[in-house]
N, C-alpha and C positions, 0 to 999 in steps of 0.2 A: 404587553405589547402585541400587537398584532402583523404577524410574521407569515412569509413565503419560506418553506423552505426545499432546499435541491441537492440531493444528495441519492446515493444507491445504494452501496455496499454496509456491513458490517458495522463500519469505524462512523459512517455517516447514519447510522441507527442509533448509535449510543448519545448521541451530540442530540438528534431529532426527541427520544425518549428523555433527557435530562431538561431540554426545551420547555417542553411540555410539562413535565412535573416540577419545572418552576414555575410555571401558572403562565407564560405566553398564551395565547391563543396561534395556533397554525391556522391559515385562511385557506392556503392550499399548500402539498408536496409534488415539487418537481421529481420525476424519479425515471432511470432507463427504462426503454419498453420490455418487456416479459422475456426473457432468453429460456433457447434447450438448455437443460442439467439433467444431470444425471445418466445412471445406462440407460434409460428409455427415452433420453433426451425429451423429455415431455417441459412445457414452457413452466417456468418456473419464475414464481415475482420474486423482486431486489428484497433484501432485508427493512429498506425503509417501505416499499411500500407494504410490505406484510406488517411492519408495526400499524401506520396510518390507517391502512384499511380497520384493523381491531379496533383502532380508537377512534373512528368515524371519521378519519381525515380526508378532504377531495385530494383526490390524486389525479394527475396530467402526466402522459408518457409520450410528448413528443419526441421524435427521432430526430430532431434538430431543431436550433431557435433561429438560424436562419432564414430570413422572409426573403432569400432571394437565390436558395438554395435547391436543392434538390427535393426537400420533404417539404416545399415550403406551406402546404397547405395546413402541416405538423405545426409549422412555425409560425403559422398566422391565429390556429386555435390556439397553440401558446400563448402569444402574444393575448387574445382575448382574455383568457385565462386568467392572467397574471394582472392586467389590469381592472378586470371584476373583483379581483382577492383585494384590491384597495388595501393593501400592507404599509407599514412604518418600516418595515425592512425583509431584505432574503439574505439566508442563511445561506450559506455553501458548503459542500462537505465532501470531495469525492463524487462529485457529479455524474463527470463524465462525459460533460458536454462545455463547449468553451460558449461563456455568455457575448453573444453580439451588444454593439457597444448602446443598440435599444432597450436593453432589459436596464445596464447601468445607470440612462438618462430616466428611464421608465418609472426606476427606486429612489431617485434622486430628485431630479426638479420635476417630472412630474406627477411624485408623491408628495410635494411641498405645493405642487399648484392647484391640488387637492383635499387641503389642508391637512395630512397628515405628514408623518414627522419627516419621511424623507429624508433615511439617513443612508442609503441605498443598500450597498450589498456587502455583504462580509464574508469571507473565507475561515474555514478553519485547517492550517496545512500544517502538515505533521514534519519537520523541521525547523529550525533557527536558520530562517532567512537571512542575507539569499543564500543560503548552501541549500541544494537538493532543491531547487525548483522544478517545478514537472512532475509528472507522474507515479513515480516510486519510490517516494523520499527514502522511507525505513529499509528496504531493501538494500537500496545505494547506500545507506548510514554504515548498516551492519558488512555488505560485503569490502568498503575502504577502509573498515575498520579505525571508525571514527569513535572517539570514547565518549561526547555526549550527543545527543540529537535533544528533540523538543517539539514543541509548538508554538505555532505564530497567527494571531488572529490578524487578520490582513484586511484593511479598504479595498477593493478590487478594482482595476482600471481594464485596461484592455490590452492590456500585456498578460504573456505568461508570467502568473505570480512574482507580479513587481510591484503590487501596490502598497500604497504605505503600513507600517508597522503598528498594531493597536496594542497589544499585548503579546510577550513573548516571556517563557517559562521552559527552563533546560531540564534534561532528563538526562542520565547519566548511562551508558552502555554498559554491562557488563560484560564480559568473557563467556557466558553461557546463554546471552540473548537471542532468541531466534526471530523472524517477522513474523512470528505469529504471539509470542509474549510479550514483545515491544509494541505490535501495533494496540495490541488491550490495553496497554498500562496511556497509548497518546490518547487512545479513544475517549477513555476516560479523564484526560486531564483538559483536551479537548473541548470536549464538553462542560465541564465545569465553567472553563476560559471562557466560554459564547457564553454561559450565563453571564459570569461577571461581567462582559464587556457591552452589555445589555444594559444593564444596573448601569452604569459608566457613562452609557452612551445616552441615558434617559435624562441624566443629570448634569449631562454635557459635559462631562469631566474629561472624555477621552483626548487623548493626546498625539493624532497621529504620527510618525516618524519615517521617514526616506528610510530604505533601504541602501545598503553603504555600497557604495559601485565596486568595491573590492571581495576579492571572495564567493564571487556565485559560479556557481555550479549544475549541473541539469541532470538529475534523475529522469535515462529515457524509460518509458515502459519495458516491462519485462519480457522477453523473448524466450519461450521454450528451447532453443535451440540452445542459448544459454547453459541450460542446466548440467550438459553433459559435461563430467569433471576432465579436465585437461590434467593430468599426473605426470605431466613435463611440468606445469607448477609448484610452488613449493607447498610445502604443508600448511603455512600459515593461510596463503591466499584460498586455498582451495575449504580451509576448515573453514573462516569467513563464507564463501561462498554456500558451504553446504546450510551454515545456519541462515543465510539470506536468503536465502530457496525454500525455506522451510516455514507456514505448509506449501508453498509453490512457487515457483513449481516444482521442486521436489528434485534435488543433485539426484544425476543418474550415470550408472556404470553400467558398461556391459561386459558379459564373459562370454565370447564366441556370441550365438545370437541371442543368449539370457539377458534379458534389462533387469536391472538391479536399479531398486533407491536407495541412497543415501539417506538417512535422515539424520543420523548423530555421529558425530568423529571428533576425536581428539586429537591435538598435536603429541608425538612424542617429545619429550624431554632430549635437550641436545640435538646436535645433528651428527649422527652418529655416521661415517663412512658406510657406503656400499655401492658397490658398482653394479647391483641389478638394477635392472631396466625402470624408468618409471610402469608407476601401474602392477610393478611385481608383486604377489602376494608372499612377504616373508614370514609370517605367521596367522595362522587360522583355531583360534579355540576358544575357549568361554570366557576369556576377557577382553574377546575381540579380534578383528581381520589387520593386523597390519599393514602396510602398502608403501611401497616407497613410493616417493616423489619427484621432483626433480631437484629440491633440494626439502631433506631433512625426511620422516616418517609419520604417517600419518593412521590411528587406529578407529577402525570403523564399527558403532558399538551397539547402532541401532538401524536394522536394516531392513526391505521387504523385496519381493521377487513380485512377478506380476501375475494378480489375481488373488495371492496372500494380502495378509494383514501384516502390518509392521510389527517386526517382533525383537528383541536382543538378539545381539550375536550369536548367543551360546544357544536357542532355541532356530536361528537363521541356518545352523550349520548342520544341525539336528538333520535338517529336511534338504539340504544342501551340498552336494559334495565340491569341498574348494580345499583347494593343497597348496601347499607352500610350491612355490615357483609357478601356478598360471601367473599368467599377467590377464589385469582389467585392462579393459583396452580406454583409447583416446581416442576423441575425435581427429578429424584431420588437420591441417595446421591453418588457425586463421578461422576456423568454425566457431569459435569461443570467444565474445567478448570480453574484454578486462584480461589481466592479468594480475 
């Protein structure tokens, strides 16, 4: 089949490189334009366009597809773009750009009035719709501490991810999932799912399905400001939190004006009495920083200070001086989304 597809990051690479070694032809990849990374902030291309470019794929990086917008001249070479690639369908994956409702008509009737298949646009969203619509499905999964999450191959209309249901495949959360081992495991099941639904969609088999008006919910994007651990929370939320930040944005503490990451904590067992302060450190040493909370204890097992690399406790403390009774401090009240 011969396919558009739009995608950026990471999770939208593994879907575009599975595409492709299923034997699709790509006509062309939509992808973000070039962002600083790094210390030298030097521009750096998305993960899909560095696959695309290796394997001879045209790439387009308008900074919007609206033609009545601010980049619109972005959005009009778009628009040309996408109608030269004379596609049977686009692929969506973590775009990063919301499609105006001319790309959807564009993939649809008038890819059918062109004689190709014209089966418009498909998403691939890393949840079991509608729970976590929006932006940061896996993050929200892991910080509410939900026990499965999934993937949902979606018709796409012109709603935030509200289009009908094509395929949908649960994954199950464990107790040690972080957003960076969960989103591998959707990335990959993901992609798999757009092949199949491909094969499906050739043979007309597919079966679209409503979305149930019950139960939806909105993953908004992640905010750094987020990260900072609030230790008036209890141990439970904030250990969710730290694996839902993980790799980013990364749970951070501070001691006086030291920032400290978070990367690994455990809850203790029981809620054991104490009337030190949240943030109090009650124990420091090779099996970890403990910390109360606001309710219950929470040990911290994998840590870095800034400019270090991440390292375990017992190698964190080496290089470290932290005593039982500082307190990590908290943000101020109301600075921390969620609880």
């Amino acid at each position: 089949m011969r396919l558009i597809f739009a995608g950026t990051p990471e999770f939208a690479r593994v879907a575009l490189e599975q595409l492709h070694q299923a034997g699709h032809e790509i006509a062309l990849v939509l992808t973000q334009p070039d962002r600083p990374a790094g210390r030298g902030m030097k521009l750096q291309a998305s993960a899909v366009k560095q696959y695309a470019v290796a394997h001879g794929m045209p790439v387009a990086q308008p900074r919007s597809l609206r033609l009545d917008g601010k980049f619109a001249d972005d959005a009009a070479a778009g628009k040309a773009a996408i109608e030269a690639a004379k596609a049977d369908a686009m692929v969506v994956a973590a775009y990063g750009l919301i499609l105006p409702q001319w790309v959807l008509d564009t993939m649809a009737e008038g890819g059918r009035a062109h004689g190709l298949a014209g089966l418009g646009c498909f998403n691939i969203h890393a949840s079991l719709l509608p729970r976590w619509r929006g932006a940061a499905p896996i993050h929200r999964a892991i910080e509410a501490g939900d026990a499965e999450t999934g993937v949902t191959i979606m018709q796409m209309d012109a709603g935030l991810d509200t289009g009908d249901m094509l395929l949908v495949r649960g994954l199950p959360i464990d107790g040690q999932a972080t957003t960076g081992s969960l989103h591998d495991q959707l990335a990959d099941v993901g992609g798999q799912m757009m092949v199949e639904a491909l094969i499906l969609a050739a043979d007309g088999a597919l079966a679209p399905k409503p979305q149930p008006a019950e139960g939806v919910t909105y993953a908004s994007k992640i905010d750094k400001a987020e990260a900072e651990i609030d230790w008036s929370q209890s141990a439970d939320v904030i250990e969710r939190r730290v694996r839902a930040f993980n790799p980013f944005p990364a749970a951070t503490t501070h001691l006086g004006e030291e920032l400290i990451k978070v990367w690994q904590a455990e809850k203790l067992a029981g809620d054991m009495p104490d009337e030190s302060a949240p943030g109090a450190v009650l124990q420091a040493d090779a099996s970890g920083i403990v910390v109360q909370t606001g309710q219950g204890q929470l040990r911290l097992t994998e840590l870095q200070r800034a400019g270090a690399k991440r390292m375990p406790a017992d190698a964190f403390l080496r290089g470290f001086a932290l005593t039982t009774g500082q307190v990590l401090s908290s943000p101020s009240p109301g600075a921390v989304a969620g609880s």
